[in-house]
N, C-alpha and C positions, 0 to 999 in steps of 0.2 A: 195651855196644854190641853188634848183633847183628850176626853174622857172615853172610854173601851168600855163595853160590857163585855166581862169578863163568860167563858164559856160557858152554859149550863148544859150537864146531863142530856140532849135534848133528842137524844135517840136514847129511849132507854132500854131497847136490844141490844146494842152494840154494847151501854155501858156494862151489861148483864156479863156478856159474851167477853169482855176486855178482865171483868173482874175473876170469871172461871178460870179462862186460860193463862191470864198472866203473859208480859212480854218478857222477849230475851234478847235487850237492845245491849251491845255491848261499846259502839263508841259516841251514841248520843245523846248520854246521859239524860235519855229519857224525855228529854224536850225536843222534840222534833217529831211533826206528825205520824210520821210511819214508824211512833211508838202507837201499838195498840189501847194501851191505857192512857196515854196524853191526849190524841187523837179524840179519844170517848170522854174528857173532861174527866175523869177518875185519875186520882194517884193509884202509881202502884202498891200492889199489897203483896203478901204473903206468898203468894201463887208465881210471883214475876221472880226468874232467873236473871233479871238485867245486872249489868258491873255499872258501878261509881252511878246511882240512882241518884237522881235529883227531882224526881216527882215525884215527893212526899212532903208533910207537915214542916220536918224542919229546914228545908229550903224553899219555903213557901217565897220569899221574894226574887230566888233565881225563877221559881215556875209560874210568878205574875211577869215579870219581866219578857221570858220566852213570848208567854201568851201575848203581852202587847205587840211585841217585834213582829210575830206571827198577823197579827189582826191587823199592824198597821198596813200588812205588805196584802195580804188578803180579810178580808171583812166575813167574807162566806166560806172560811176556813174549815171553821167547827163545826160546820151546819153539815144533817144528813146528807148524806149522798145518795139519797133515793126519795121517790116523789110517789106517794101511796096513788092508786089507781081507782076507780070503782067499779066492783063486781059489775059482772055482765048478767043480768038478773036478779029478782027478790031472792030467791032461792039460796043465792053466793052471801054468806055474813062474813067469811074473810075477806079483809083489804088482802088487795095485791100491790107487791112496788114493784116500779120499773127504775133504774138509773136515770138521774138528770141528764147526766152528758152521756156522749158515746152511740151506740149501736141501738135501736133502738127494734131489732126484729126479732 
């Protein structure tokens, strides 16, 4: 059996962003990427309006399960979806990102 590294946190905007707003997934019990909190490797919390949640504690082996299904079919699933840039001068201290895929003008 192959072994999965399971998701980590690994944009910690996003998980910032997933935990203020909360999702309001109502038929994919929360497993499925375009829940905002699954998506960002956080359960949801207190702030999410989703119906019949299953990314929480206690259905922790429906939401590893998800996750393997998820990873067997894509690997670079969980992973940002933006590639940080370097300023255009000493001057710039903030990173910029651009999208990996897509448009890129």
């Amino acid at each position: 059996m192959e072994a999965h590294a399971y998701p980590s946190s690994s944009d910690p905007m996003a998980a910032d962003a997933a935990l203020r707003m909360g999702c309001t997934c109502k038929k994919s019990k929360c497993l499925k990427l375009y829940c905002q909190c699954f998506a960002a490797s956080v359960m949801c919390s207190g702030n999410c309006r989703c119906l019949v949640c299953m990314n929480t504690p206690e259905h922790e082996m429906a939401r590893r399960d998800a996750i393997k299904s998820i990873l067997g079919r894509n690997p670079a699933a969980f992973e940002t979806k933006f590639k940080e840039m370097a300023g255009e001068g000493a001057e710039k201290k903030e990173a910029l990102a651009q999208h990996k895929l897509g448009c890129k003008c």
